[in-house]
PyMOL CGO cylinders between C-alpha atoms (Angstrom):
from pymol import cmd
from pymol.cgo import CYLINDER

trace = [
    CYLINDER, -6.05, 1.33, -19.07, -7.50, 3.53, -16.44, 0.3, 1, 1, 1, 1, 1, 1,
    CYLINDER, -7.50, 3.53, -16.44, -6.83, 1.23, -13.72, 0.3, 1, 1, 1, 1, 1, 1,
    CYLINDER, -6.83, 1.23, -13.72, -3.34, 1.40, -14.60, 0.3, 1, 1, 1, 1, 1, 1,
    CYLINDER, -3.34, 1.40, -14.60, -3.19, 5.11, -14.77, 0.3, 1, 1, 1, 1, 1, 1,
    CYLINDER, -3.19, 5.11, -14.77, -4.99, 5.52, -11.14, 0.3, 1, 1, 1, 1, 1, 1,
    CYLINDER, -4.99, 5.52, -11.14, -1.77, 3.11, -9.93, 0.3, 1, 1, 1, 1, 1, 1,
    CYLINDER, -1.77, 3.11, -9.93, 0.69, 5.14, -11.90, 0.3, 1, 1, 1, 1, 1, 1,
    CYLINDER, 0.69, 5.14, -11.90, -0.77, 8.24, -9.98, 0.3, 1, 1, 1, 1, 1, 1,
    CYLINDER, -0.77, 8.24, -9.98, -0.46, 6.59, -6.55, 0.3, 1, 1, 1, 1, 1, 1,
    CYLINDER, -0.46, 6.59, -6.55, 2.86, 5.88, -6.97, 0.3, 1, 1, 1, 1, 1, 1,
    CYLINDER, 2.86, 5.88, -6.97, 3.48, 9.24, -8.33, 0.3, 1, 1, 1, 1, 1, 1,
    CYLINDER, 3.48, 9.24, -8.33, 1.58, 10.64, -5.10, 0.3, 1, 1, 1, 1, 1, 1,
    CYLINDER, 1.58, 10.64, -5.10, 3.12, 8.38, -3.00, 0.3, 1, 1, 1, 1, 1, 1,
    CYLINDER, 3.12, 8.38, -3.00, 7.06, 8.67, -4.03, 0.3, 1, 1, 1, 1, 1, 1,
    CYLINDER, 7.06, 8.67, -4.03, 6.21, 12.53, -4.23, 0.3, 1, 1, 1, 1, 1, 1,
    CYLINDER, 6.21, 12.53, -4.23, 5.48, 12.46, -0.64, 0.3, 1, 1, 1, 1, 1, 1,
    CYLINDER, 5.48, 12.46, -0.64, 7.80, 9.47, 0.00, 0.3, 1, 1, 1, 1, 1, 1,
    CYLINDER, 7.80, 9.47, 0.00, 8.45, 8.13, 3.33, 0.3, 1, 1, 1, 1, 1, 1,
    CYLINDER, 8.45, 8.13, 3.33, 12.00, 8.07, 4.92, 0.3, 1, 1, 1, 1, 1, 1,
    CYLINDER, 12.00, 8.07, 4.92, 11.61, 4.55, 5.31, 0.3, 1, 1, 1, 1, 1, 1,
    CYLINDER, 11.61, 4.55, 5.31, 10.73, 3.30, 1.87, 0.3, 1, 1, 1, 1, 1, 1,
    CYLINDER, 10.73, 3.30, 1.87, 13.23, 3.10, -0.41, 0.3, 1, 1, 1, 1, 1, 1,
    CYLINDER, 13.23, 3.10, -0.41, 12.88, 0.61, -3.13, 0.3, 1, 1, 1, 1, 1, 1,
    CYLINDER, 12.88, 0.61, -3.13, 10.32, 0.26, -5.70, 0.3, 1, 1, 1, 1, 1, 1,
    CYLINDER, 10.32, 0.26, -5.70, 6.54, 0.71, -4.87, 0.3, 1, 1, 1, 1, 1, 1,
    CYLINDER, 6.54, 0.71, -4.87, 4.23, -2.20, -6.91, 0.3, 1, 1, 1, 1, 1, 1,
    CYLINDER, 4.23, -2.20, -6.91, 0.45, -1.42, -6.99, 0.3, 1, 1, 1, 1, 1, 1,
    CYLINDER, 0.45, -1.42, -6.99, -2.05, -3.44, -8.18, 0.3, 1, 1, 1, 1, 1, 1,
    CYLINDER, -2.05, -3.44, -8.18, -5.92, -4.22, -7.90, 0.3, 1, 1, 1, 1, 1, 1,
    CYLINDER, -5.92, -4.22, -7.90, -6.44, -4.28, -4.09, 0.3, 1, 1, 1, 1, 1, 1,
    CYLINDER, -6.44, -4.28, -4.09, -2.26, -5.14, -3.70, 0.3, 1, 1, 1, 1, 1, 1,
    CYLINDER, -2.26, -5.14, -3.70, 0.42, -2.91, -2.93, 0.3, 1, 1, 1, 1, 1, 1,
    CYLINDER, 0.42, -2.91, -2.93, 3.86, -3.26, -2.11, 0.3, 1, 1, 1, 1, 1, 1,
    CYLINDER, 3.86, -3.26, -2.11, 6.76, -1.48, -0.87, 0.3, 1, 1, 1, 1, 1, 1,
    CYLINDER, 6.76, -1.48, -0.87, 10.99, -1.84, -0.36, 0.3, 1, 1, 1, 1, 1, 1,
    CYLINDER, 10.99, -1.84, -0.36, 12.35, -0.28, 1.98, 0.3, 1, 1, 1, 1, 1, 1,
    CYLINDER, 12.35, -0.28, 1.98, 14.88, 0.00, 4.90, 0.3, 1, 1, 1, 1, 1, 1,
    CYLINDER, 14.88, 0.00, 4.90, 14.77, 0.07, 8.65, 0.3, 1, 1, 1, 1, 1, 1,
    CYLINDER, 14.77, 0.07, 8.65, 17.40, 2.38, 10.43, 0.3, 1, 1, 1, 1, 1, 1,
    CYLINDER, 17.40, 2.38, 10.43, 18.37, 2.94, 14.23, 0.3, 1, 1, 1, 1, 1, 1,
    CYLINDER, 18.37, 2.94, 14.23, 16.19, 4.93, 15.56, 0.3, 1, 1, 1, 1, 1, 1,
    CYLINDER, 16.19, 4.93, 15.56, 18.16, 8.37, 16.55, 0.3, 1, 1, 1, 1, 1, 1,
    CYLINDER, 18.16, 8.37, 16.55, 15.66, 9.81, 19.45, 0.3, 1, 1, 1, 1, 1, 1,
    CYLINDER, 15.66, 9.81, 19.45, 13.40, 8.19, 21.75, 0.3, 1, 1, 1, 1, 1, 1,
    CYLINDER, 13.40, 8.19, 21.75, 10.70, 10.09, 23.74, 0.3, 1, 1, 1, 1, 1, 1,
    CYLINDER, 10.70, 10.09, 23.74, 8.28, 8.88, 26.15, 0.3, 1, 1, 1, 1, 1, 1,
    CYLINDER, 8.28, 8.88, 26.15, 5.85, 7.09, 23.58, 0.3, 1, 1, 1, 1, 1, 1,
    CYLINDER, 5.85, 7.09, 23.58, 8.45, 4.21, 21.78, 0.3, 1, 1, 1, 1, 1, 1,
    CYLINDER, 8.45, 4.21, 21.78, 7.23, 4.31, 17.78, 0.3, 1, 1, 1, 1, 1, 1,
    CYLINDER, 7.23, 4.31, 17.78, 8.43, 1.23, 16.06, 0.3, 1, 1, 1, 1, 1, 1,
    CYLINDER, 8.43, 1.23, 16.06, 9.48, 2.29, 12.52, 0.3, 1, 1, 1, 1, 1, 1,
    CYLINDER, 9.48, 2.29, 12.52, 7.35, -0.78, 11.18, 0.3, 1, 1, 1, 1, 1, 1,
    CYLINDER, 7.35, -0.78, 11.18, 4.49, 1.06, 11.94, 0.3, 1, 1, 1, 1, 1, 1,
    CYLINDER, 4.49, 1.06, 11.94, 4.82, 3.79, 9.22, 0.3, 1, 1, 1, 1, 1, 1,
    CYLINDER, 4.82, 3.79, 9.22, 5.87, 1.20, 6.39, 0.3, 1, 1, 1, 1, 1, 1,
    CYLINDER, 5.87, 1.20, 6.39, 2.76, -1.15, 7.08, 0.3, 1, 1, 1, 1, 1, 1,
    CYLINDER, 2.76, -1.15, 7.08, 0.38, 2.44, 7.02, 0.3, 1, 1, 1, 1, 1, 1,
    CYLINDER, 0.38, 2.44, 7.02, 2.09, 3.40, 3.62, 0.3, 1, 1, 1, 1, 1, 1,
    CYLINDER, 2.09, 3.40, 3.62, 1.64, 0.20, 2.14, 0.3, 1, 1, 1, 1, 1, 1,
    CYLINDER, 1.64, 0.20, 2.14, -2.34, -0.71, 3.82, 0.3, 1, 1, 1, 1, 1, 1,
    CYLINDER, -2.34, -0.71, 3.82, -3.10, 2.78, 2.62, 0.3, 1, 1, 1, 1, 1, 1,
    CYLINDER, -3.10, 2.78, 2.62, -1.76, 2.22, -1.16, 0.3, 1, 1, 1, 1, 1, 1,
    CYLINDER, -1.76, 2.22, -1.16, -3.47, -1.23, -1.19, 0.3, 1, 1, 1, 1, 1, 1,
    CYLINDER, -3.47, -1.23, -1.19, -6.83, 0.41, -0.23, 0.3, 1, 1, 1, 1, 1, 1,
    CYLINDER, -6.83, 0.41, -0.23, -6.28, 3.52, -2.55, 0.3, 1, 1, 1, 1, 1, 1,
    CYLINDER, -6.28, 3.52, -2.55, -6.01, 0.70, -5.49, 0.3, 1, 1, 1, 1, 1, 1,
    CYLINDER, -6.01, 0.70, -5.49, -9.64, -0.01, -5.22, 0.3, 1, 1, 1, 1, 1, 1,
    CYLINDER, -9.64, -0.01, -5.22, -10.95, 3.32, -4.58, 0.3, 1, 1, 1, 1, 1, 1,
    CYLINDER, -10.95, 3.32, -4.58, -10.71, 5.79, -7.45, 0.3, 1, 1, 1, 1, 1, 1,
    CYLINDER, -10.71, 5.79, -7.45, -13.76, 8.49, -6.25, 0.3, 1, 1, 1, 1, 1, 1,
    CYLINDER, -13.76, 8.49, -6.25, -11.57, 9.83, -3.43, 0.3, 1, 1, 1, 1, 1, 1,
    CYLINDER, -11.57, 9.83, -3.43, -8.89, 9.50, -0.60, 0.3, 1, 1, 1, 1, 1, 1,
    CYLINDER, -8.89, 9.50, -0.60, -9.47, 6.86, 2.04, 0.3, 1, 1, 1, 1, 1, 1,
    CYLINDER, -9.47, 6.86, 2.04, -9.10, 7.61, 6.07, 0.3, 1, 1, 1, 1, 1, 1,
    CYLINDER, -9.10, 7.61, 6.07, -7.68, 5.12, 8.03, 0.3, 1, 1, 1, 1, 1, 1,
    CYLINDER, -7.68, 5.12, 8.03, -10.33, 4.43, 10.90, 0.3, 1, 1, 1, 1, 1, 1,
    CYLINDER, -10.33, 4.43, 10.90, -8.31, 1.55, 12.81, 0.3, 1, 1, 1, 1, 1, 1,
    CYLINDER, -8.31, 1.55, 12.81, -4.83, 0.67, 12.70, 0.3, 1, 1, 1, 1, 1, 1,
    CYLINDER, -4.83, 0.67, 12.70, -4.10, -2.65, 14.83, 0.3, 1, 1, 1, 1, 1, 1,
    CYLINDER, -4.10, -2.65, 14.83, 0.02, -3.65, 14.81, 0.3, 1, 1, 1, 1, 1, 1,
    CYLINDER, 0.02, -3.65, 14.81, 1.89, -6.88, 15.94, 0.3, 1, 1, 1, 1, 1, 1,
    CYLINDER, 1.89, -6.88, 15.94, 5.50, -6.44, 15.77, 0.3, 1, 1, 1, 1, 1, 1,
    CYLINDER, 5.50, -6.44, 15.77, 7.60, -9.99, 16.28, 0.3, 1, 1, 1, 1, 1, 1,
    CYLINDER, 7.60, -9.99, 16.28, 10.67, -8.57, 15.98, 0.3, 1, 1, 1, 1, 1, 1,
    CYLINDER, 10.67, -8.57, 15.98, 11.02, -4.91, 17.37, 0.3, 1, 1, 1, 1, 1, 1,
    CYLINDER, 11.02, -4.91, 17.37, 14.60, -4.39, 17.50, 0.3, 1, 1, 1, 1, 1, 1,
    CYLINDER, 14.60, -4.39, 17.50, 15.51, -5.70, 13.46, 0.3, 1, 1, 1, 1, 1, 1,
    CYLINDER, 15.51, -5.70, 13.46, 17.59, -3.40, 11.15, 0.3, 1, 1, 1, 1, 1, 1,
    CYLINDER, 17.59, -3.40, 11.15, 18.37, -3.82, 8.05, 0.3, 1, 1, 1, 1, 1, 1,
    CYLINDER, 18.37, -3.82, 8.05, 16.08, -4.25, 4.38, 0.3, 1, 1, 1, 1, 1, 1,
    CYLINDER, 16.08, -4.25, 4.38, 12.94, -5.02, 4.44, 0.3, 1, 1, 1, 1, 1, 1,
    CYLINDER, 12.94, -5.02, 4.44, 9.18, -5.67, 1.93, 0.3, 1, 1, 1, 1, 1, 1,
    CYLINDER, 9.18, -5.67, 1.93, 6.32, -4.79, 3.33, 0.3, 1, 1, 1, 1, 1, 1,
    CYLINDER, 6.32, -4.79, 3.33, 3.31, -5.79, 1.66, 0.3, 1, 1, 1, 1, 1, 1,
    CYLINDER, 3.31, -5.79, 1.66, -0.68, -4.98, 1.98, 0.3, 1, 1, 1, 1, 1, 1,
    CYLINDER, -0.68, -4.98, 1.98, -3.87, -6.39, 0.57, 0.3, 1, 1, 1, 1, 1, 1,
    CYLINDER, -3.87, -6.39, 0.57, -7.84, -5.69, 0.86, 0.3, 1, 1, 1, 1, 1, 1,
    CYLINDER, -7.84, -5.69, 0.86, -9.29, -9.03, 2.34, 0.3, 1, 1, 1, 1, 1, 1,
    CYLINDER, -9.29, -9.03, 2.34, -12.43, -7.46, 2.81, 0.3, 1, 1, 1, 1, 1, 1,
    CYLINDER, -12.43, -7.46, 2.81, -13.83, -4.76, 0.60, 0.3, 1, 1, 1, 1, 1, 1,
    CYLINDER, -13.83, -4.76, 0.60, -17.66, -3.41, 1.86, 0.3, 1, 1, 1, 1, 1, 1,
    CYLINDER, -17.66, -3.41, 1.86, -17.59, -0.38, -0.56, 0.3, 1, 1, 1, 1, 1, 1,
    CYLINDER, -17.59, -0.38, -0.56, -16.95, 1.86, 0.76, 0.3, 1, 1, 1, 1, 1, 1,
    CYLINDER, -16.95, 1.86, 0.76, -15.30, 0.36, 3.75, 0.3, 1, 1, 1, 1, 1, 1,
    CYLINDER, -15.30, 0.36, 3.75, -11.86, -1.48, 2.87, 0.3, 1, 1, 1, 1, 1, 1,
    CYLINDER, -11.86, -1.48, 2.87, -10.43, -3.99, 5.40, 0.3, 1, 1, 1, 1, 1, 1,
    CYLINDER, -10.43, -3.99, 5.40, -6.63, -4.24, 4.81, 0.3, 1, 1, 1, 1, 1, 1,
    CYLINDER, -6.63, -4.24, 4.81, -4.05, -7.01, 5.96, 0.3, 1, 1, 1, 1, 1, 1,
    CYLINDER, -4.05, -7.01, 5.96, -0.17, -5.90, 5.76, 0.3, 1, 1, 1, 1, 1, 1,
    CYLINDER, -0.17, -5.90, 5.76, 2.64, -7.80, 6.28, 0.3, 1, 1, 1, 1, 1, 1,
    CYLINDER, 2.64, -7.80, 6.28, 6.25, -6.56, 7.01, 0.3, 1, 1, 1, 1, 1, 1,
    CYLINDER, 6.25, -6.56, 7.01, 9.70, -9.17, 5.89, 0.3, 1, 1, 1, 1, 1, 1,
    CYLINDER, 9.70, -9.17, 5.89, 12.97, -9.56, 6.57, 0.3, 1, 1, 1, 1, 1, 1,
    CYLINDER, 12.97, -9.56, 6.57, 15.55, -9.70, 3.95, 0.3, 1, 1, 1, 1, 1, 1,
    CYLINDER, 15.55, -9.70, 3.95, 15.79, -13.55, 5.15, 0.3, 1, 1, 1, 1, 1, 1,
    CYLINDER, 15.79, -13.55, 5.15, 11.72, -13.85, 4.05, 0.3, 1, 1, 1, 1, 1, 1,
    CYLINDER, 11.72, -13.85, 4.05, 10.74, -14.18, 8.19, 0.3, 1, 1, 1, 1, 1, 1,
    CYLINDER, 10.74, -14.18, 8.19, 7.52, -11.93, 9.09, 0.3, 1, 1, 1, 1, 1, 1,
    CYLINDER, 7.52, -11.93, 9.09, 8.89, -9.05, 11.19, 0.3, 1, 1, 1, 1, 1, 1,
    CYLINDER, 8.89, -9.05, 11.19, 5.66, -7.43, 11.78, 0.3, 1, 1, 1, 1, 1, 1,
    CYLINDER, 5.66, -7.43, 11.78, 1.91, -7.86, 10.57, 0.3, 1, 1, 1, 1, 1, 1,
    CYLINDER, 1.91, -7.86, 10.57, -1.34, -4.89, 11.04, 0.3, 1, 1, 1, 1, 1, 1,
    CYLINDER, -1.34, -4.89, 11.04, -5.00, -5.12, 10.09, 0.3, 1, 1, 1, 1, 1, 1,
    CYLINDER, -5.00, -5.12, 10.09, -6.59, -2.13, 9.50, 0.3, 1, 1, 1, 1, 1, 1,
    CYLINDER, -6.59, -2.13, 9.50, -9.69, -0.42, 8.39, 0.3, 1, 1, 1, 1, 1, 1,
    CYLINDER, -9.69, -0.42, 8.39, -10.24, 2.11, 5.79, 0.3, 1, 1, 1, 1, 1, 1,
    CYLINDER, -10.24, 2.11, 5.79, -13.98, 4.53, 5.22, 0.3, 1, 1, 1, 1, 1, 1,
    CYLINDER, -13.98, 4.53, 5.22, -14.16, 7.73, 3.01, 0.3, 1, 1, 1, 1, 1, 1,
    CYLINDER, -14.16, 7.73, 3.01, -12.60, 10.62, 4.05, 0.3, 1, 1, 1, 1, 1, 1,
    CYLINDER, -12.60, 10.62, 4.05, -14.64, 12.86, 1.34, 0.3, 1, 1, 1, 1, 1, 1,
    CYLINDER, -14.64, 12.86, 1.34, -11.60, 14.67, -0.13, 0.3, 1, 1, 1, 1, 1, 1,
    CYLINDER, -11.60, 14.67, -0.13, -10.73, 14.34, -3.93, 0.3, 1, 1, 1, 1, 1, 1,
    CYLINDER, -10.73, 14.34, -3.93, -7.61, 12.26, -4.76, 0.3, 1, 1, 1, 1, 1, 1,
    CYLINDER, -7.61, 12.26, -4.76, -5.01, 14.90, -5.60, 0.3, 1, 1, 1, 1, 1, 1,
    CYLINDER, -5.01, 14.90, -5.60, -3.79, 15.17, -9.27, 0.3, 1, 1, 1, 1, 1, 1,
    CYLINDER, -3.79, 15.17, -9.27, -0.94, 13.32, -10.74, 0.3, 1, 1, 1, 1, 1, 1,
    CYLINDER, -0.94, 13.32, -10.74, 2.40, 15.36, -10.29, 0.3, 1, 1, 1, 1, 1, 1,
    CYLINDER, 2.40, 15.36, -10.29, 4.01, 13.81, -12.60, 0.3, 1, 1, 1, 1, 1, 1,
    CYLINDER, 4.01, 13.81, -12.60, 1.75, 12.47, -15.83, 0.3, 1, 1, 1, 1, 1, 1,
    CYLINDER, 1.75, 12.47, -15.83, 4.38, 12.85, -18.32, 0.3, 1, 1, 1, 1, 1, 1,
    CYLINDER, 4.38, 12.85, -18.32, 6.32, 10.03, -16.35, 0.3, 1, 1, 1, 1, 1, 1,
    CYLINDER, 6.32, 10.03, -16.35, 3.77, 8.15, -18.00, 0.3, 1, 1, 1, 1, 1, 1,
    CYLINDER, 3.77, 8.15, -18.00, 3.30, 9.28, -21.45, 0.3, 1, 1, 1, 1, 1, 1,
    CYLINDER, 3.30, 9.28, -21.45, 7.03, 8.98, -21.95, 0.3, 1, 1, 1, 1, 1, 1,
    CYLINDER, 7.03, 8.98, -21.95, 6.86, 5.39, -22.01, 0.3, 1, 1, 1, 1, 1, 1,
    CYLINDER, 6.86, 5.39, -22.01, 8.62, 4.80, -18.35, 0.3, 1, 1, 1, 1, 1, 1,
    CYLINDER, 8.62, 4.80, -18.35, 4.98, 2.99, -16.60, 0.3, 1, 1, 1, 1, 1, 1,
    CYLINDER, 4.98, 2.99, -16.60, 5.61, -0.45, -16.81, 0.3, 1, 1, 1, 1, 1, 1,
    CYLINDER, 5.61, -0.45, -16.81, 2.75, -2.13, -19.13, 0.3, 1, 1, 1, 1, 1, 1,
    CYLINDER, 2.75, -2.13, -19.13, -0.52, -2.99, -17.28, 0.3, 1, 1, 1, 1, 1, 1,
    CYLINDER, -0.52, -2.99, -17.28, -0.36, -6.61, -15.75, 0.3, 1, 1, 1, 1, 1, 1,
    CYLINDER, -0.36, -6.61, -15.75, -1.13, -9.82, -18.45, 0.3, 1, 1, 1, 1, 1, 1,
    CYLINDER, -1.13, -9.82, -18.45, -3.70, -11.07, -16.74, 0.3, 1, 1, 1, 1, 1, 1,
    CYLINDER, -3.70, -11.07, -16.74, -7.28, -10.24, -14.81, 0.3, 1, 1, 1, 1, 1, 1,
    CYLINDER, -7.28, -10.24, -14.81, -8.59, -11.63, -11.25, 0.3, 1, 1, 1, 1, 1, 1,
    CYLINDER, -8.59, -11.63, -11.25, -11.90, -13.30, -11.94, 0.3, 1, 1, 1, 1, 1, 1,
    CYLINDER, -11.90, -13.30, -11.94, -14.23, -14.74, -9.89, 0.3, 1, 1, 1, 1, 1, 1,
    CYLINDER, -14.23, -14.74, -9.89, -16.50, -17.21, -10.62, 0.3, 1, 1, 1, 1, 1, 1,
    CYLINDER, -16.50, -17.21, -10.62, -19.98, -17.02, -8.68, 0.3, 1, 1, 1, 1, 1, 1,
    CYLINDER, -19.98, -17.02, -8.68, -23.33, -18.54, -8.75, 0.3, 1, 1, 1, 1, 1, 1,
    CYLINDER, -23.33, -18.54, -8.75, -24.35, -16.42, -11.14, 0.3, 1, 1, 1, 1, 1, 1,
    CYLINDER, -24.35, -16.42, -11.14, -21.78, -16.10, -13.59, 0.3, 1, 1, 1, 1, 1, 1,
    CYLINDER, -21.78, -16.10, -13.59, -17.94, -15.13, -14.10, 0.3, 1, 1, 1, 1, 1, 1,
    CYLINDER, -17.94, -15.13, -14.10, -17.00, -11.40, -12.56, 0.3, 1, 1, 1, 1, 1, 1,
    CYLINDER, -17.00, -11.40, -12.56, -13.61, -10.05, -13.65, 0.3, 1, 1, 1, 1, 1, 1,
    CYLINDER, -13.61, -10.05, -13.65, -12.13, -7.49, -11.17, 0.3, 1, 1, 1, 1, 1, 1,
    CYLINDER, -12.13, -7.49, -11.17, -9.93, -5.24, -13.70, 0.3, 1, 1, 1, 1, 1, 1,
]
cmd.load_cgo(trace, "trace")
C-alpha cells in the first residue's frame, strides 16, 4: 500500500503543478508513467524554436523516474529528444519507463503518440539525486475518500539465478 500512496502523491504533485499541455489522466506505476494530453499551435516563436513535445516527454520521464524513487526528488542530468513529426496538432499519450535503474541513477525511455497510435516523438534521458525532500501530498484526503483507484492486481517479478525478486 505505500507504493500506491507515493503514486497517488505524484499525481497529486504533478496535476497540482499541471502542465498546459497535459490534459487527460496521468497513470503511474512501478518505474511507468503515463500522460494524455493535447498539442496546440504554438502562439509565439523566438529565436530558439521549442517543440511542445519536449515538455510532455520531461513530465512523463520525470513521473516514471519519481515512481521508483521514494527518498527524494530526482534531477534530470540529460535530456536527449527525436521529434518525427514537428509540426502535428491535435491529442496525444505520451508515455515513459526506467530501462535502466543504477540506484540512484534512473535511465528513462519516453515515447510521445498520435491519436492514430504513430510515434510522434521519442527522448532518453537520465535522472541522479537532486538531494531535496519530495514535497508533501496536497491533497491526501483525495485518497482517503475512496477516489485512488485500487493498487494494480498483480506484481512484476523477476526470476534470477538466485531466486524469484518481486518489484512491488
Amino acid at each position: 500500500m505505500v507504493a500506491q500512496q507515493h503514486y497517488q502523491r505524484l499525481k497529486h504533485l504533478y496535476t497540482d503543478a499541471s502542465s498546459e499541455h497535459a490534459t487527460g489522466p496521468v497513470d503511474i506505476s512501478y518505474g511507468y508513467a503515463e500522460v494524455v494530453g493535447v498539442i496546440e499551435e504554438e502562439v509565439g516563436r523566438s529565436v530558439v524554436t521549442r517543440v511542445p513535445h519536449q515538455q510532455l516527454l520531461t513530465d512523463v520521464a520525470s513521473l516514471a523516474a519519481g515512481s521508483v524513487e521514494k527518498e527524494g526528488q530526482l534531477s534530470l542530468e540529460h535530456f536527449n529528444v527525436s521529434v518525427n513529426q514537428p509540426d502535428y496538432r491535435g491529442s496525444v499519450r505520451a508515455s515513459a519507463e526506467v530501462v535502466l535503474a543504477e540506484p540512484p541513477r534512473y535511465h528513462v525511455r519516453a515515447t510521445l503518440f498520435g491519436e492514430d497510435g504513430e510515434e510522434l516523438a521519442e527522448a532518453l534521458a537520465f535522472f541522479e539525486p537532486s538531494g531535496e525532500d519530495l514535497p508533501p501530498d496536497p491533497a491526501p484526503e483525495a485518497e482517503a475518500e475512496g477516489t485512488a483507484p485500487p493498487p494494480a492486481p498483480f506484481m512484476p517479478i523477476h526470476v534470477t539465478r538466485c531466486g524469484s525478486l518481486c518489484l512491488n
